[in-house]
C-alpha positions as MATLAB code, in Angstrom:
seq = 'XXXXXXXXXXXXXXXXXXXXXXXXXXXXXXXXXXXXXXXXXXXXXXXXXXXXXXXXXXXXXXXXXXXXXXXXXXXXXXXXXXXXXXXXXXXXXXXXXXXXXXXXXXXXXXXXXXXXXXXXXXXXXXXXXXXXXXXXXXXXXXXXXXXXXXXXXXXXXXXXXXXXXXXXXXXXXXXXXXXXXXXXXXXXXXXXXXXXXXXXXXXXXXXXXXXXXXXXXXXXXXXXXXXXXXXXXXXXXXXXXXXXXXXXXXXXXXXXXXXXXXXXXXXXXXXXXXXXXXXXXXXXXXXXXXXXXXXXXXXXXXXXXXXXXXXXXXXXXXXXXXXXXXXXXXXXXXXXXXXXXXXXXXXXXXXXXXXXXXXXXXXXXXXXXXXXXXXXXXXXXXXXXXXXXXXXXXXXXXXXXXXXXXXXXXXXXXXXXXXXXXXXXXXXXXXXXXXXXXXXXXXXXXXXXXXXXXXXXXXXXXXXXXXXXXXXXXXXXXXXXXXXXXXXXXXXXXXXXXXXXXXXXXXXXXXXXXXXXXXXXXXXXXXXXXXXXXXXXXXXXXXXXXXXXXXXXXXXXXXXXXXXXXXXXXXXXXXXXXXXXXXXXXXXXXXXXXXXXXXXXXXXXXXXXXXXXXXXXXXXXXXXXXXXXX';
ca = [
      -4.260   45.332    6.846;
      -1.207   46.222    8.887;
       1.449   44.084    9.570;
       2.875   44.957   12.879;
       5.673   43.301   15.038;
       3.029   42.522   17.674;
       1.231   40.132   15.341;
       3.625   37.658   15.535;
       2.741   34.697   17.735;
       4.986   32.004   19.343;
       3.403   28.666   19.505;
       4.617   27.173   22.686;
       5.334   23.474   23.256;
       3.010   20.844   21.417;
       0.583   24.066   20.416;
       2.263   24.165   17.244;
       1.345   20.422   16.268;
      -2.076   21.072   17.023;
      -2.637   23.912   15.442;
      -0.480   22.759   12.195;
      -0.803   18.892   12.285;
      -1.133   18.285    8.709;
       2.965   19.213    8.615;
       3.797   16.111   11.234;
       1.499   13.527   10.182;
       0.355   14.136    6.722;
      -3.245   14.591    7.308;
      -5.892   14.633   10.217;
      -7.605   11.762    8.499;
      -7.706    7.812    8.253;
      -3.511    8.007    7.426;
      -3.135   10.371    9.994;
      -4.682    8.469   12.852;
      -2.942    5.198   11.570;
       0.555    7.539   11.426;
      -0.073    7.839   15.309;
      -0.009    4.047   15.938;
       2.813    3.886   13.633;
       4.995    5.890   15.785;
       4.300    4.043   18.890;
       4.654    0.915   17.241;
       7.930    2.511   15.671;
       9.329    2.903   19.132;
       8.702   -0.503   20.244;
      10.402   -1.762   16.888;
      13.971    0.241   17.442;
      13.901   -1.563   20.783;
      13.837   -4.847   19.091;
      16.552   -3.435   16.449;
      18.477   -2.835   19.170;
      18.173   -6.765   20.494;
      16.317   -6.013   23.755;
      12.723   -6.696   22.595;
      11.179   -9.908   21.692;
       7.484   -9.034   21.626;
       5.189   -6.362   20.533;
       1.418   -6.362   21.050;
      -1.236   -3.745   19.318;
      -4.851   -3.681   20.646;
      -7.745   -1.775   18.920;
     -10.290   -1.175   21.506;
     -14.060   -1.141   21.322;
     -13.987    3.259   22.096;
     -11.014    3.836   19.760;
      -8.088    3.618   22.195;
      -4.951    2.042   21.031;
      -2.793    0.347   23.479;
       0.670   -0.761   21.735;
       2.749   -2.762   24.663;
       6.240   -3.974   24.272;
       8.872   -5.932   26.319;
      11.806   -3.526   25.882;
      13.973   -2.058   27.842;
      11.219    0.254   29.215;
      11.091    4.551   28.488;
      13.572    6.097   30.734;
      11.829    7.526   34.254;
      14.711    9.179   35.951;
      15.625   12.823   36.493;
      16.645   14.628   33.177;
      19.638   17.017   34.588;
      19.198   19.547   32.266;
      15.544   20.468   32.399;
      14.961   19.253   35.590;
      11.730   16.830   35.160;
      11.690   13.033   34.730;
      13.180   11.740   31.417;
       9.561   10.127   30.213;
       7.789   13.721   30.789;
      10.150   15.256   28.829;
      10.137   13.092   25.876;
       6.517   13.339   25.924;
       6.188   16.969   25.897;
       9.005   18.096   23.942;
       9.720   18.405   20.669;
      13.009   16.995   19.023;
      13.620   15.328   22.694;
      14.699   11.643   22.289;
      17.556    8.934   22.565;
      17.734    8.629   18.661;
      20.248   11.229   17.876;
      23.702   10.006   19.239;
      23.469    6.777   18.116;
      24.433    5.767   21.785;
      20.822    4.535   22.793;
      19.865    3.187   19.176;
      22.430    1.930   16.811;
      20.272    2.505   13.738;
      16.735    3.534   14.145;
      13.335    4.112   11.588;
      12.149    7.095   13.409;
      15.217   10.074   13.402;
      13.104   12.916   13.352;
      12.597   12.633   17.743;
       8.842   14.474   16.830;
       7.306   10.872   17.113;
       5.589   10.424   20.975;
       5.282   13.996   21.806;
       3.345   14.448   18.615;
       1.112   11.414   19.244;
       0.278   13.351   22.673;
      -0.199   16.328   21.525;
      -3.151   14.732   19.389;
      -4.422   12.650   21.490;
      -7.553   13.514   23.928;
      -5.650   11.160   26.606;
      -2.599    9.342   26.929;
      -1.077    6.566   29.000;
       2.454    5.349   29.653;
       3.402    2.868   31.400;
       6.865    1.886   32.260;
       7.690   -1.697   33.455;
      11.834   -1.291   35.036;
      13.360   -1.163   37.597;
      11.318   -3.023   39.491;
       8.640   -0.851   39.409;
       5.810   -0.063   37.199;
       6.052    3.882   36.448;
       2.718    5.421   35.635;
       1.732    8.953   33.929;
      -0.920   10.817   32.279;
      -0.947   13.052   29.048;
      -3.392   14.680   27.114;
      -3.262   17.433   23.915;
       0.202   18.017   24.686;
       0.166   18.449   28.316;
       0.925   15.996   31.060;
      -2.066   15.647   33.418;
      -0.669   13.926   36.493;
       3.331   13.426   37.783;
       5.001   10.477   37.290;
       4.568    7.846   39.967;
       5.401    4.355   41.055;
       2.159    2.176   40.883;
       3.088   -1.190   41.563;
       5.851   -3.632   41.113;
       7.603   -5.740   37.953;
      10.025   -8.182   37.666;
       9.377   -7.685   33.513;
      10.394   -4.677   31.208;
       8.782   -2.884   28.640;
       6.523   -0.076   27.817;
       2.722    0.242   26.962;
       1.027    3.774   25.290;
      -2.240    3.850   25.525;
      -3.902    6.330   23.667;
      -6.998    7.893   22.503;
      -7.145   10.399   18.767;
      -8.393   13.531   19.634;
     -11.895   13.649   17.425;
     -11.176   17.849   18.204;
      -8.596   16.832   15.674;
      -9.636   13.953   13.407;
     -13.421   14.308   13.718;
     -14.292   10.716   13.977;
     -11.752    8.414   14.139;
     -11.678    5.667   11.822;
      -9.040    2.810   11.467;
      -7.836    1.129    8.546;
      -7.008   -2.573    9.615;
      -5.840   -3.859    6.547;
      -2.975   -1.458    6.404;
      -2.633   -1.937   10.405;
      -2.791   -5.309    9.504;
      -0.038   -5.132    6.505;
       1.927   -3.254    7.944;
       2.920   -5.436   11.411;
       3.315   -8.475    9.133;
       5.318   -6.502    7.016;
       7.322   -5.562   10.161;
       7.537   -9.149   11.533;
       9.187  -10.714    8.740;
      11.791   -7.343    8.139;
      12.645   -8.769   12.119;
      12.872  -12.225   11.835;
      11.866  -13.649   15.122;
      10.180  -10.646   16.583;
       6.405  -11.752   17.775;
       3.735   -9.445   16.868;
       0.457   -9.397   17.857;
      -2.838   -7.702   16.940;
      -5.636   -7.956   18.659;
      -8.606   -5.945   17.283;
     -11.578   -6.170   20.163;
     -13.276   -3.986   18.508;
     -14.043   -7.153   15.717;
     -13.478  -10.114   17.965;
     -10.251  -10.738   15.510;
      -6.613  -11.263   16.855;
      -3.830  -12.181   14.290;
       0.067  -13.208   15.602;
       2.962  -12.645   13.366;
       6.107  -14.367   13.392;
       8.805  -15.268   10.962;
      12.109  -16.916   12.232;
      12.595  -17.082    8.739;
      12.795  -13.134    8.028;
      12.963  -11.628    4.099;
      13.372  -15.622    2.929;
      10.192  -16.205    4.347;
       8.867  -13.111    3.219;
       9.752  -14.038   -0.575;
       8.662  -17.101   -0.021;
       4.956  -15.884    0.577;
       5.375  -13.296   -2.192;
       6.558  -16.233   -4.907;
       3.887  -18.637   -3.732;
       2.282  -19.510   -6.873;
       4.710  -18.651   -9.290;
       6.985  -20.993  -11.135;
      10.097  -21.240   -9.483;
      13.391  -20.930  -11.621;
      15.534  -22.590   -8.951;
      14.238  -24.778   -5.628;
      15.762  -22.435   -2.945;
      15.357  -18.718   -2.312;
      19.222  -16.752   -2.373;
      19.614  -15.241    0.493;
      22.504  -12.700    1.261;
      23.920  -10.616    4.330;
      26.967   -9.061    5.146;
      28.016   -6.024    7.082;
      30.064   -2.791    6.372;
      30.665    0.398    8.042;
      27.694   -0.664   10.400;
      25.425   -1.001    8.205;
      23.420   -3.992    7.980;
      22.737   -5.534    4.110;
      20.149   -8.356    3.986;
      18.678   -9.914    0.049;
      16.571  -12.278   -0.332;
      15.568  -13.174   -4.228;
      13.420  -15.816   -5.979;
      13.822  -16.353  -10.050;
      10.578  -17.206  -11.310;
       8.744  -18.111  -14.735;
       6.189  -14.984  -14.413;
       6.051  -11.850  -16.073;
       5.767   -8.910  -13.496;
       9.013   -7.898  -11.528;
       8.483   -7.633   -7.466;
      11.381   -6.073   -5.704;
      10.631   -4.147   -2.447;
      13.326   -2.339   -0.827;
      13.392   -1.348    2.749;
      15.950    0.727    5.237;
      15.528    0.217    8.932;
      12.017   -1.314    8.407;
      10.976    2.095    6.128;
       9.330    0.954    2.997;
      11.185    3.029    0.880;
       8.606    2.958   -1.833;
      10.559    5.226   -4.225;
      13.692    3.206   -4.053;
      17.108    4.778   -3.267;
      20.622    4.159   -3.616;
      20.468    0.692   -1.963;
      18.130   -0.029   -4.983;
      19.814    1.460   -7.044;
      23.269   -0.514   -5.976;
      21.118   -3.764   -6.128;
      20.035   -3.351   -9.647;
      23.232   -2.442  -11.423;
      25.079   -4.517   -9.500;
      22.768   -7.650  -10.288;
      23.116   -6.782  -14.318;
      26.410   -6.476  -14.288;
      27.539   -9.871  -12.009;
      25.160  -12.088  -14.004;
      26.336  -10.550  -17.674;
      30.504  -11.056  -16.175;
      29.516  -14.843  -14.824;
      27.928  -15.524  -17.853;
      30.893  -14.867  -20.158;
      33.237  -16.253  -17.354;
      31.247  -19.391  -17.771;
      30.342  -19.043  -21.839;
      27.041  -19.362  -20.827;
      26.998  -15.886  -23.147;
      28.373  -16.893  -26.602;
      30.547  -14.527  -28.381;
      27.740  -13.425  -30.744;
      25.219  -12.791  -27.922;
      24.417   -8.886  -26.705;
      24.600   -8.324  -22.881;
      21.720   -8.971  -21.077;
      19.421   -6.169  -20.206;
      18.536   -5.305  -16.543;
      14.648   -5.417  -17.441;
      15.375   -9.014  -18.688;
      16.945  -10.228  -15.716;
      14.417   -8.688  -13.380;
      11.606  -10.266  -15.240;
       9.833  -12.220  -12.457;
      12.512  -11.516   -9.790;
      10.812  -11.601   -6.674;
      13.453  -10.020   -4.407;
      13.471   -8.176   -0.913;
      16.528   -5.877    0.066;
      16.686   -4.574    3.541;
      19.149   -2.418    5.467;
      19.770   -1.172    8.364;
      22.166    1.752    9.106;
      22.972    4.389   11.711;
      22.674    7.499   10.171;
      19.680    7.355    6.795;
      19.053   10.238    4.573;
      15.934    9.825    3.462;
      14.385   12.581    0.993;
      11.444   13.838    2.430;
       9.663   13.583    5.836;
       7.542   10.649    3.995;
      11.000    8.525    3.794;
       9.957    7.284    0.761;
      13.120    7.248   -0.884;
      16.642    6.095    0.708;
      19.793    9.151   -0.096;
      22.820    7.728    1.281;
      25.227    7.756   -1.614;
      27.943    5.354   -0.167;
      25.209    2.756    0.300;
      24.758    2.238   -3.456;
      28.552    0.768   -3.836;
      28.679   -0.377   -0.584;
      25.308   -3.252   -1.305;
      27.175   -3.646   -4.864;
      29.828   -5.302   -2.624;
      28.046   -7.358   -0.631;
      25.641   -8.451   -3.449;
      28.791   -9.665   -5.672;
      30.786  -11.286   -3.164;
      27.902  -13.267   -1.663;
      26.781  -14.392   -5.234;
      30.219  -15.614   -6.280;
      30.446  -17.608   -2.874;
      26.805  -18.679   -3.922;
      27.228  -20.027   -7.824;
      30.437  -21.340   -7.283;
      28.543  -24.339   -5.396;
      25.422  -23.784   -7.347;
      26.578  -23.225  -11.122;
      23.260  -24.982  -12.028;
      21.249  -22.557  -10.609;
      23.248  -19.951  -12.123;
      22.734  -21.084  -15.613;
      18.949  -21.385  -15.336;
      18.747  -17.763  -14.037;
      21.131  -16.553  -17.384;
      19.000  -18.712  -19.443;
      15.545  -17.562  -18.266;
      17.150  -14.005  -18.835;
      18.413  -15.033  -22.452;
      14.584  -15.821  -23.261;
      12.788  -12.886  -21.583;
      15.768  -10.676  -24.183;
      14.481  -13.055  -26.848;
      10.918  -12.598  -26.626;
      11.153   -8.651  -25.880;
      13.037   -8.081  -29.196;
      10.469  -10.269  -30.660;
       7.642   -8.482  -29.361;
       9.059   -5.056  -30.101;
       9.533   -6.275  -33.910;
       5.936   -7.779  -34.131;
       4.653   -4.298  -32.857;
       6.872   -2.197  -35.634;
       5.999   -3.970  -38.544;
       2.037   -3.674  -37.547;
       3.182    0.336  -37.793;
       4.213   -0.210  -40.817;
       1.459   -1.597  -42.252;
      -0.482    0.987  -41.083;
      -3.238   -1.615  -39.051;
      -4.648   -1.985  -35.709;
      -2.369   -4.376  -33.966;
      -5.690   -5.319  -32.071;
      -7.630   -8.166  -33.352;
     -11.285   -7.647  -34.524;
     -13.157   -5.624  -31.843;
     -15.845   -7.293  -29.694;
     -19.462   -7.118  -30.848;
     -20.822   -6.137  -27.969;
     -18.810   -2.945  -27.290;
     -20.459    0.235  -28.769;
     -17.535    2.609  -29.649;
     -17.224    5.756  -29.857;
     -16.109    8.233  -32.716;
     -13.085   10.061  -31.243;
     -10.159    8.409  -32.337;
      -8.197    9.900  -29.595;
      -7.294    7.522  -26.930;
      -6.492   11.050  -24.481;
     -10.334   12.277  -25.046;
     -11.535    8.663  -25.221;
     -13.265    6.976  -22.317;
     -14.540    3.310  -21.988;
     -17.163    2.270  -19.419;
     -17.003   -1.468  -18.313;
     -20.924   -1.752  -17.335;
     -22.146   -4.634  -15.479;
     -25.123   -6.305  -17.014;
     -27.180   -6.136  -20.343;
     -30.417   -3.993  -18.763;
     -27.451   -1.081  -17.240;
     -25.223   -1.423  -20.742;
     -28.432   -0.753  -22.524;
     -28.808    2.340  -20.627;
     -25.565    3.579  -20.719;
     -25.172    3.315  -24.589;
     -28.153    4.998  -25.020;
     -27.564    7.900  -22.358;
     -23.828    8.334  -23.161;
     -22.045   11.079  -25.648;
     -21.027    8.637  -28.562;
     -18.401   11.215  -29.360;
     -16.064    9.918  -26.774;
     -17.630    7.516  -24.389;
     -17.440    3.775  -25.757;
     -19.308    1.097  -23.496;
     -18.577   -2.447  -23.070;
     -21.178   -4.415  -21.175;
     -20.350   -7.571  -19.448;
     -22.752  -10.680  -19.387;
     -22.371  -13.157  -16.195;
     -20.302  -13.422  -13.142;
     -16.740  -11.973  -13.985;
     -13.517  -14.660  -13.787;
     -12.025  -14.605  -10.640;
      -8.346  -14.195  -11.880;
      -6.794  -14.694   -8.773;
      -7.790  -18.048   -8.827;
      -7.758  -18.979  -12.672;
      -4.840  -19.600  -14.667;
      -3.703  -17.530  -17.983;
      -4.905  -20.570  -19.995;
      -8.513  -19.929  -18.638;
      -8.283  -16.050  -18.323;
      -7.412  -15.971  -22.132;
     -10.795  -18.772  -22.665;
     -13.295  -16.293  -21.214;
     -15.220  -14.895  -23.452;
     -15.664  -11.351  -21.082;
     -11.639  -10.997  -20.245;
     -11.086  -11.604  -24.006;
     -13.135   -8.786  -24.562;
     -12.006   -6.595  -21.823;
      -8.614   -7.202  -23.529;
      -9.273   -6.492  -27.167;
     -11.199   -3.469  -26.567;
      -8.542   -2.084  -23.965;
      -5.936   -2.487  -27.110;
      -3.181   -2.978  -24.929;
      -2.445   -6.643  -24.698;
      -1.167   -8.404  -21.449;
       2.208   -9.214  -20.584;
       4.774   -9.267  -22.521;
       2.617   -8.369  -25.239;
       1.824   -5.105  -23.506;
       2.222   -1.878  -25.330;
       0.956    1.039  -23.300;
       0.783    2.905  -26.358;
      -1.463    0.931  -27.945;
      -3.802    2.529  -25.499;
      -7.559    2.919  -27.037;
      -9.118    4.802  -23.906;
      -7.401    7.135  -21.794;
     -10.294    6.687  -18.868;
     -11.588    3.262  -18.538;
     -14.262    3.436  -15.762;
     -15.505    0.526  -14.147;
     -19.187    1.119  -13.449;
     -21.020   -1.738  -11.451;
     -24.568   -1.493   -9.037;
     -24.069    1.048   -5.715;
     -24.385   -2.359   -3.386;
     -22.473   -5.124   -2.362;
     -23.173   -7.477   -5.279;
     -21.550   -3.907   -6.897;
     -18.709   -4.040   -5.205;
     -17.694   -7.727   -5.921;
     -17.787   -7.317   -9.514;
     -15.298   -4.134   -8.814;
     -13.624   -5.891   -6.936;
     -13.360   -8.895   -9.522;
     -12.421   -6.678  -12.149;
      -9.927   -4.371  -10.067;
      -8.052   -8.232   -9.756;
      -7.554   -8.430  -13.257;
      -6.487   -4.681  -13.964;
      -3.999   -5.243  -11.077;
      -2.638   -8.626  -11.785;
      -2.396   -8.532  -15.503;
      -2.422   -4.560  -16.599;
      -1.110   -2.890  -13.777;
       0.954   -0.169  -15.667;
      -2.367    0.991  -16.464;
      -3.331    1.586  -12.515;
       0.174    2.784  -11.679;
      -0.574    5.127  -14.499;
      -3.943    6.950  -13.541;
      -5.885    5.114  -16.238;
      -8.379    3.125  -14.256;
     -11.771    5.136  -12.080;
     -14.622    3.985  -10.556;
     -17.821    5.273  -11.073;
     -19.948    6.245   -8.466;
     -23.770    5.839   -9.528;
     -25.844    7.000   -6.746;
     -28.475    4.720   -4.330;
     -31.256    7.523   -4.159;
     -33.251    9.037   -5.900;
     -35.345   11.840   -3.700;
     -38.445   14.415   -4.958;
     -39.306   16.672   -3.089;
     -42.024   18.809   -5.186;
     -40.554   18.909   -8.345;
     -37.148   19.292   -7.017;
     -34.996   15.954   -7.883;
     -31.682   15.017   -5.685;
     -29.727   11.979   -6.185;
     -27.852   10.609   -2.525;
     -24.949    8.170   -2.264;
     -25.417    6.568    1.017;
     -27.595    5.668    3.605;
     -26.121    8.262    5.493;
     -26.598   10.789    3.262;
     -30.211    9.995    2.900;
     -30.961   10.513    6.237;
     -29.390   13.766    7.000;
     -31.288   14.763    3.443;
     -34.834   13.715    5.642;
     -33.154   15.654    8.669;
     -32.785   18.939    6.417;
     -36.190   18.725    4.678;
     -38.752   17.449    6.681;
     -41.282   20.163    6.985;
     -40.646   21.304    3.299;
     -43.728   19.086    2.175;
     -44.121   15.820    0.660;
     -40.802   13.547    0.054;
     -40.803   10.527   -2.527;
     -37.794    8.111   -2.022;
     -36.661    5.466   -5.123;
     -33.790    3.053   -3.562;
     -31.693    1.886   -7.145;
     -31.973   -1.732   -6.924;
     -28.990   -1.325  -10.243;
     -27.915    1.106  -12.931;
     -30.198   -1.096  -14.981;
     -33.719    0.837  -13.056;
     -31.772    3.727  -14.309;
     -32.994    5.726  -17.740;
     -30.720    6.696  -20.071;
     -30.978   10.418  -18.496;
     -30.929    9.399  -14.892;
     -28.076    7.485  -15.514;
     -26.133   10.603  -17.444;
     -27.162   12.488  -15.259;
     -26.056   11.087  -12.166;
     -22.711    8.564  -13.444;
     -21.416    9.779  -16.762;
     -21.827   13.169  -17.494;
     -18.478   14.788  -16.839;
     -19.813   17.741  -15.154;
     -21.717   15.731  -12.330;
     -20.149   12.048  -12.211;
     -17.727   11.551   -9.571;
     -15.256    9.367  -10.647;
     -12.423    7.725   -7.998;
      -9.291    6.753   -9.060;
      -7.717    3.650   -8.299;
      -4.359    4.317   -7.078;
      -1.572    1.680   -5.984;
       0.411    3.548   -3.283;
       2.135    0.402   -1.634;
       1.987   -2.132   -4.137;
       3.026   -4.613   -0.966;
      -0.151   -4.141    0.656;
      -2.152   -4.121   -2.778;
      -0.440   -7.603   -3.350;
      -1.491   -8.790    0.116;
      -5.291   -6.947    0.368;
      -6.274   -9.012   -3.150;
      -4.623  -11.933   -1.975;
      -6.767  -12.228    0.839;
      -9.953  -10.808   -0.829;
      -9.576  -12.951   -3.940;
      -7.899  -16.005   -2.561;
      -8.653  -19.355   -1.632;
      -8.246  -18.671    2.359;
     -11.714  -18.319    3.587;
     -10.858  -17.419    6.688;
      -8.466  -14.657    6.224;
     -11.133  -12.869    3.996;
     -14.107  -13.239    6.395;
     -12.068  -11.449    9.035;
     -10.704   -8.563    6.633;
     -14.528   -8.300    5.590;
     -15.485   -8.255    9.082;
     -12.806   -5.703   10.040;
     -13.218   -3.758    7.456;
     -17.645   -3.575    7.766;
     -18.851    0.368    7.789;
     -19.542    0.242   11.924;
     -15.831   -0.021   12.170;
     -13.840    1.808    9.385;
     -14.165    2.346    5.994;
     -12.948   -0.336    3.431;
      -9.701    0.693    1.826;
      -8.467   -1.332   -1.098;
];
């Protein structure tokens, strides 16, 4: 085919986001609807960075619109000189057009890339702003890019602020789903990053409306994340300071657990793959606590430094900054790039901990200490696990009777299938390939771990055996390469008695072997709810939904027999090969941990003892209304 000079084609305006909108907002699914309400909301937030907005409010309504309403300053309405049309129209419409680059308008800012509204227009069916200022209330329409009526003065306001109200294009995103938990997550997370702001969601749609407010800020926000853990010292540290404009807040909680929390964020960006102010925070935490200790002979001449994995054991810290001019890496802004931050939190961190110990030296000394016996038990550990190489043995105990193993003795082309229930285990021994599919079948309701204590975990009889045939260990007796099964696939019923025990079991994979999630190591298998003959045809369906577009399809083609799974257990060996563990068919998902904040906070509420906060993310999260995402 010829290429010719003619062929090329200038997208003009918004045309290009529509046509391409994958490369502004990731995807034109779930994440890419919730990306839209994001950068509304995103707006509303700089206005409160900037100290002129005290509350922010986020409906979901019954058809899908999103109204996000704040009391800010209000969007600019008057005449842009340059191109000759009202300020709001042009930010709407344009690309790269906003007040975000000068630093004049926003001191520091989360969304520097100025794409933000016009894109959320241009993928939108029809939008809505209106602009409380002035003394007026300013009113215009949008739609796919376009405006669709001038600006115009519809009443009058003594208030300020400006509400977006907006409706997803389903040209674009088919239909348009919301994820409320992450909605959900992600305004607390926002309201405690801007301690004082009020935040409110109101989801119609569910008859659920949540407010979120923290005076307290990142304290309060460690707080929550620490609750339940032993507490090395009474009061959280907090630390700010200031530097070049830039903005350093830390807030950190010792505790007796295991698992290390820190969570660092700059200008309310999650910045899940850390950074330089990480970075800075970490060094510069190892090295002050290894100097004080000396200083103080806390350290005795004989001891080695303390390592930076000891001291973070059970650190539950927050680190949050806020500076003019971010580099992030990526348009995801998942990781912070500013080199002079690094030295520049190092700074802060030291100077505010001196000022801190020097009236608290008791709370210095149990942080050391604690520190001292996370080294101690480490080196312990890591000698326990070399002389079991030596001798050549399984550092697992004796392996549970009721798991059928397989012959491969290669953990990479071994899998392990945690079946629900006697009658399904039965069938999935007998149906499996023995050369590299072991199955462990678990009798009884599964422990609750959120709830239980390690004493308890470690006294049921079906954790003990998840444990032992896993190989790994928990805790600090975790050795990732000690690793039996390279897949371990939780396979439960395809109904909601199903999905708790997944759920139940995803709780203790998360809480107590995480590296194994964060490492691709845990699926879910996907056994299916139909089974449909039509003549001697056989087809196996997944959903309800499924099912009935199946009937749709072939309903004059004769005679249709329909067998609803009541569990894997109605399931024959075959069927259940067939359909759940034969590599060539089975769909497997795999459980991924992409913000580990929101993980923590969706099995807290899930698992937890608030009934109330789990009937509403239930109810929120019910198939009419989105699709459950945990």
């Amino acid at each position: 085919m010829v290429y010719e000079a003619d062929q090329i084609k200038v997208l003009e305006d918004l045309e290009a986001v529509r046509v391409r909108p994958g490369m502004y907002i990731g995807s034109t699914g779930q994440s890419g609807v919730m990306h839209l309400i994001e950068e509304i909301v995103d707006n509303s937030i700089d206005e409160a960075l900037g100290g002129y907005c005290t509350e922010i409010r986020v409906t979901v309504h019954p058809d899908n619109r999103v109204t996000v309403e704040d009391n800010g300053r209000g969007m600019p309405v008057g005449m842009h000189t340059e191109s000759g049309i009202p300020a709001l129209e042009l930010v709407m419409t344009t690309l790269h057009a906003g007040g975000k680059f000068d630093n004049k308008s926003y001191h520091v800012s989360g969304g520097l890339h100025g794409v933000g509204v016009s894109v959320v227009n241009a993928l939108s069916e029809h939008l809505v702003v209106e602009v409380r200022r002035n003394g007026n209330v300013y009113r215009q329409e949008f739609g796919r890019g376009l405006k669709r009526s001038e600006l115009e003065i519809v009443g009058t306001s003594k208030k300020t602020g400006t509400t977006v109200t907006f409706l997803p294009d389903s040209e674009i995103f088919g239909e348009v789903q919301y994820s409320f938990s992450k909605l959900a997550h992600r305004l607390k997370e926002l309201s405690y990053l801007n301690g004082g702001l009020l935040i409110i969601l109101e989801n119609e749609a569910a008859g659920v409306s949540r407010r979120y407010q923290h005076k307290g800020g990142i304290v309060s926000f460690v707080k929550e994340l620490a609750d339940g853990k032993e507490p090395v010292h009474p009061k959280a540290i907090f630390i700010e300071g200031e530097e070049d404009g830039t903005a350093v807040e830390i807030a950190m909680q010792f505790t007796g657990s295991y698992d290390e929390s820190i969570f660092a964020f700059a200008n309310n960006i999650n910045t899940v793959d850390g950074g330089t102010h990480l970075t800075g925070f970490k060094s510069s935490l190892t090295k002050f606590l290894n100097d004080y200790g000396r200083e103080k002979k806390i350290l005795k001449k004989d001891d080695e430094n303390l390592r930076g994995e000891d001291i973070r054991e059970g650190l539950v810290a927050i680190i949050s900054i806020k500076i003019p001019n971010p580099e992030f890496e990526g348009q995801t802004k998942t990781k912070l790039g500013n080199p002079e931050v690094a030295s520049l939190v190092s700074n802060i961190l030291q100077e505010q901990l001196s000022v801190r110990f020097s009236s608290n030296p008791g709370e210095a000394r149990a942080i050391i200490e604690k520190s001292l016996q996370a080294g101690k038990a480490r080196m312990a550990a890591s000698k326990a696990r070399k002389m079991v190489r030596r001798k050549g043995a399984l550092f697992t105990s004796t392996l549970p009777g009721k798991l059928a193993d397989c012959s491969s003795r290669d953990p990479k082309k071994s899998e392990l299938f945690i079946v629900e229930g006697d009658s399904a285990g039965g069938s999935a021994k007998q149906g499996r390939d023995r050369g590299f599919q072991a199955i462990l079948p678990l009798r009884g309701k599964v422990l609750n771990v959120e709830k239980a204590g390690l004493a308890k975990l470690l006294d049921n009889a079906e954790i003990k055996a998840m444990i032992t045939a896993v190989g790994t260990g928990i805790r600090d007796d975790f050795a990732l390469e000690r690793l039996r099964y390279h897949k371990l696939v939780i396979m439960a019923d395809a109904d909601v008695d199903g999905a708790h025990i997944c759920t139940l079991l995803l709780t203790f994979f998360y809480r107590f072997l995480r590296t194994l999630v964060e490492n691709g190591h845990v699926y879910i298998a996907k056994p299916p709810l139909y089974q449909v003959k039509v003549g001697r045809d056989t087809t196996y369906l997944f959903s309800d939904e499924e099912l009935n577009a199946f009937r749709e399809q072939h309903n004059s083609k004769g005679k249709m027999s329909v067998k609803r799974f009541k569990g894997l257990g109605e399931m024959n060996p075959k069927e259940l090969w067939d359909t759940t563990m034969d590599p060539e068919h089975r769909v497997l998902k795999l459980v991924e941990v992409r913000d580990p904040l929101e993980a923590d906070e969706v099995f807290s509420t899930l698992m937890g003892s608030d009934v109330g906060l789990r009937r509403d993310f239930i109810w929120e999260n019910s198939d009419k209304i989105t699709t459950l995402d945990i």
